[in-house]
N, C-alpha and C positions, 0 to 999 in steps of 0.2 A: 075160423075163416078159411074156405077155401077157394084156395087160386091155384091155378095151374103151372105153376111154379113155388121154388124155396123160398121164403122168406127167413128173413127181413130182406128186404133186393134195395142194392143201391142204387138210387138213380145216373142215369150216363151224366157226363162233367163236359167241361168245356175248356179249352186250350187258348190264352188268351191272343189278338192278333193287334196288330197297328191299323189295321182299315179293315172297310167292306173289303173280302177274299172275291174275284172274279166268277160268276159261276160255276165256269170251267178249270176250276183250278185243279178240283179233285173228278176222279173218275166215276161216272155218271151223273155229273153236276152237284148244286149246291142249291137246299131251300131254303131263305132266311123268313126269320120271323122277331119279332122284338122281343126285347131285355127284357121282362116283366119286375119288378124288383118287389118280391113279397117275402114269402115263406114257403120255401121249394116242396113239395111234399107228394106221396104218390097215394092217391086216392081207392081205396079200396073198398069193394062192395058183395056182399054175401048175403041177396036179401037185405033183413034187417038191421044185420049189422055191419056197421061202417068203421073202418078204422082209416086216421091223415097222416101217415110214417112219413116223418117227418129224416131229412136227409140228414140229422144227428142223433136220429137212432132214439130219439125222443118222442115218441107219439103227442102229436097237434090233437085227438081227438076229444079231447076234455074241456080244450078251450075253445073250440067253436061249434057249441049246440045248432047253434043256426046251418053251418058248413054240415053237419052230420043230416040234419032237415032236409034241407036242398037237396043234397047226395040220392038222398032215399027218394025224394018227390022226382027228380029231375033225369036220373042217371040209370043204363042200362040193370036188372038186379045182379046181374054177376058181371063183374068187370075191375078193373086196374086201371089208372089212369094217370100218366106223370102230368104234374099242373103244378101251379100257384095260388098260394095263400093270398087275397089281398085287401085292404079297406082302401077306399075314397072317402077323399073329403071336398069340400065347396058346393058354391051353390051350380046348380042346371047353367051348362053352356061354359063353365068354369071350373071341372074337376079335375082332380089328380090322385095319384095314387098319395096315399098318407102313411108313410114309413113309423110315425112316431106312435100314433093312433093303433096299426097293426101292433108295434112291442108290447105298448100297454094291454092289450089281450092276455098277454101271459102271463098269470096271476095265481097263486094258489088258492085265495079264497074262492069259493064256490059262489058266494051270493054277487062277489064281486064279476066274476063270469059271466055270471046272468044278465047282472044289469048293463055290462061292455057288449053281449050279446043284441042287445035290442038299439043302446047309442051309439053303437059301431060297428053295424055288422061288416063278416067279410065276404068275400066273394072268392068263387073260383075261376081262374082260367086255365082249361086245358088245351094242351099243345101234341102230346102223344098218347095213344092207345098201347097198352101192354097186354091186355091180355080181355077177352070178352066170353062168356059163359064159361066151356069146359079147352078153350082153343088160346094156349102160347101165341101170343104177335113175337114174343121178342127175337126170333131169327128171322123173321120179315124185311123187308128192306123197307126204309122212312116212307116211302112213295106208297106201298100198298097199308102201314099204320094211319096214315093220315087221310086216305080215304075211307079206313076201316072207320077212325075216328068222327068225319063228318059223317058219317052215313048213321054212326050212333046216336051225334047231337041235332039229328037233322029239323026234328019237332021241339027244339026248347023255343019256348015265348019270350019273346023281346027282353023280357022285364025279370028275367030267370039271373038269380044270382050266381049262376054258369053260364060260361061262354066257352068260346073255341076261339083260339088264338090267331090271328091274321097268318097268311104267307103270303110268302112270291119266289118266284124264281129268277126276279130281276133285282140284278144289284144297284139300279139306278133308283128303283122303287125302295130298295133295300138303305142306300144311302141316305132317300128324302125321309124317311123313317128316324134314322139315326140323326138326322137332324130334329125335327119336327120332335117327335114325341117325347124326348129329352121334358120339354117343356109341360108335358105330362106327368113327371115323374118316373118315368119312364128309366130302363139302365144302360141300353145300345141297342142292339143288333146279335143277334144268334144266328150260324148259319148251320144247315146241318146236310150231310152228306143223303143225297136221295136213294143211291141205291145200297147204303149198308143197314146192316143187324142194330138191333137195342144193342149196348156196351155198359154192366153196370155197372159203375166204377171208375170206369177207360175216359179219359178226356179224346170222344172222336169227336166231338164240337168243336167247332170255331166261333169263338165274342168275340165283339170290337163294343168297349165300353168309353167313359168320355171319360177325359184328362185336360183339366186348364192349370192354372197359376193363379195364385194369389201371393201379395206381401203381407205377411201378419205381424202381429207384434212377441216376444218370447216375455211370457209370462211367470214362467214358475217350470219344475221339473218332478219328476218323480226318481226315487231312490230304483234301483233296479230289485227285482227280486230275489234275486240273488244277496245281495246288500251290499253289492259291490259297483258304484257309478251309476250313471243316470242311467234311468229304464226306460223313459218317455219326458218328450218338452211337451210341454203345454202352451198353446198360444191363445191371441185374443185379439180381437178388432174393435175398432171406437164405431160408437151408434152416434147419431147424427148430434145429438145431445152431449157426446165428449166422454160418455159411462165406455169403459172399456170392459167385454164381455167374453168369457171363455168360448171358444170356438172349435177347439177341439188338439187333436194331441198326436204327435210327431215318435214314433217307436224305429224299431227295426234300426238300430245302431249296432255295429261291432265291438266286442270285448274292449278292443284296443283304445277306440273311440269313446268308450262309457266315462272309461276311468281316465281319459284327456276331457272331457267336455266338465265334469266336477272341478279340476282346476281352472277350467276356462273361463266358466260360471262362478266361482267364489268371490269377483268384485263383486257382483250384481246382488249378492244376498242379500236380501232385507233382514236387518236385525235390530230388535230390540235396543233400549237406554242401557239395555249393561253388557251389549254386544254381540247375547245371542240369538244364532241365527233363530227366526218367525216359522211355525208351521203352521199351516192353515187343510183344510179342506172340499173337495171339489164337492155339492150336493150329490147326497148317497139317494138312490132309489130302491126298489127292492132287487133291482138286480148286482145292486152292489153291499147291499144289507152285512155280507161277509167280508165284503173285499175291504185292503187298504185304501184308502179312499185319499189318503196327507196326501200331502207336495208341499216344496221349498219352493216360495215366494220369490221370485228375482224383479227389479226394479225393472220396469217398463223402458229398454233404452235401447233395443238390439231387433233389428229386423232381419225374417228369414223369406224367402220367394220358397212357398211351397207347392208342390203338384197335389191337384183334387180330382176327385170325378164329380161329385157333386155337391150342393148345400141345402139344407133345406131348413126352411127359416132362419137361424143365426147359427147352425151347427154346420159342420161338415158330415156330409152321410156316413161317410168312412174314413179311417185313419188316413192321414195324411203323409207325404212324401218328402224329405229335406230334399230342398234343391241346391242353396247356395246361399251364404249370409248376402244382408243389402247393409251395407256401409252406408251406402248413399240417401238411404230412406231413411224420415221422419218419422218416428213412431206413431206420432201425431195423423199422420196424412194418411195412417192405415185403416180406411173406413169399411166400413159394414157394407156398406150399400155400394159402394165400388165393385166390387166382387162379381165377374161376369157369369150372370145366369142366363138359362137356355129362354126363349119366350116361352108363355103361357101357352099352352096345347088344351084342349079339352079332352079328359081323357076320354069320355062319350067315342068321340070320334075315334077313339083307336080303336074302342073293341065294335066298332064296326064293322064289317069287311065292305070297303068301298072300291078296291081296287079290281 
């Protein structure tokens, strides 16, 4: 593979913020573009061969024959390109990005590859040029990448499983974004500094990602790894039917706090006719094939308010945030369907450029 730079190259990071950041916050302004929430990955091209380095050092290029296809049909022969992995799902006039869809691609069977390759393919969107034939972009400033970059995709056909990422340089545009596309599946808002260098590694970005609340029910807990106090709670929400369903799982506790919250938790255990404590198991998939999968069972009676950014169908996208117990809530009255989500977006509409 050659590129005009060292590999393996990290891709630049991003610094998390509370809001859209003003244009003019930083020096030479600010380009925002949206959250894309896939599989980060930098796209590489040598001719025929395509490699998708993947930002854990993990190459993506095994698992998506179709992404390597595209690549070769679609994209400059020599070039770098930082982008996103992504699958859609829904019908026309109704899609969004499909987080679940995308994981199940990563599979070690080979046949099994194949056949996710054709009922889910993924798509790429890029957002920066790094490097085109024998010519380094990365000490360029975002301003001249990004025109490097449209000028490379200037001929893809509507219906190309590559795209080119939306921008603006308005944060008002930037904010209707952060609202709206949420509802796409969408992750926030990225802003990036227009007149600085690539940074590979350096969080010079700024995200504004989404954060609500929900009341859930504490379910069960897992032992730490350590083997010393809780590791993670596990919570759940009732479906309109009254089945209470695991929703996802609460971490990031302190030493001091692990090993108070196992005495805290010792009413609640459920235990057996001869009083010892139940262990049960969360469903293993193959990404948990090795892992300890148990958790201790606690009776359904203690409600937590946690901070989310997102859910998608009955899961929480990502681990979730203790906020504060609810005394005052009903375990009962912690429904599924309560739980504030973004409106429906079409994601069509996002990789348009209409603005």
């Amino acid at each position: 593979m050659r590129v005009p730079f060292d590999l393996p190259l990290d891709p630049m990071l991003a610094k998390a913020v509370k809001a859209v950041p003003a244009a003019d916050s930083v020096a030479g302004g600010l380009s925002y573009e949206p959250k894309w929430d896939g599989f980060r990955c930098i796209v590489l091209r040598d001719g025929d061969e395509v490699e998708l380095a993947s930002r854990g050092k993990k190459p993506l290029t095994r698992y998506f024959p179709e992404v390597v296809e595209a690549v070769r049909q679609h994209l400059p022969e020599r070039c770098a390109i930082d982008a996103e992995v992504v699958v859609r799902s829904g019908r026309p006039g109704a899609e969004r990005l499909d987080w679940d869809a995308l994981s199940q691609r990563i599979h070690p069977a080979e046949s099994r590859i194949t056949k996710l390759s054709g009922a889910t393919p993924a798509e790429v969107v890029c957002f920066d040029l790094l490097a085109l034939g024998d010519d380094s972009l990365l000490e360029r400033p975002f301003e001249e990448r990004r025109a490097a970059l449209e000028l490379a995709l200037a001929d893809l056909s509507p219906d190309a499983p590559i795209h080119l990422t939306r921008v603006t340089r308005h944060a008002a545009v930037a904010e209707r974004w952060f609202t709206e596309f949420e509802g796409a599946g969408l992750d926030g808002v990225v802003a990036k500094p227009i007149a600085a260098a690539y940074a590979p590694g350096k969080r010079t970005m700024l995200k504004v990602k989404h954060s609500r609340t929900a009341d859930v029910v504490l379910v069960g807990y897992r032992v730490h790894k350590s083997g010393q106090g809780v590791g993670s709670l596990l919570v759940g929400l009732h479906t309109d039917d009254g089945h209470l369903v695991n929703v996802g799982g609460i971490s990031a506790f302190t030493a001091k706090r692990r090993l108070e919250l196992i005495d805290e938790l010792e009413p609640l255990v459920r235990r057996d006719e001869d009083g010892e404590a139940v262990h049960a198991e969360t469903d293993r998939s193959r990404f948990s094939a090795s892992k300890d999968v148990s958790f201790v069972p606690l009776r359904p009676e203690r409600v937590i308010e946690v901070s989310f950014d997102q859910m998608e169908r009955h899961r929480f996208r990502h681990s979730v945030q203790f906020v504060r117990w609810r005394p005052d809530r009903d375990p009962a009255s912690c429904l599924l369907d309560q739980v504030d989500r973004a409106p429906a977006y079409d994601l069509s509409e996002v990789l348009v450029d209409a603005d």
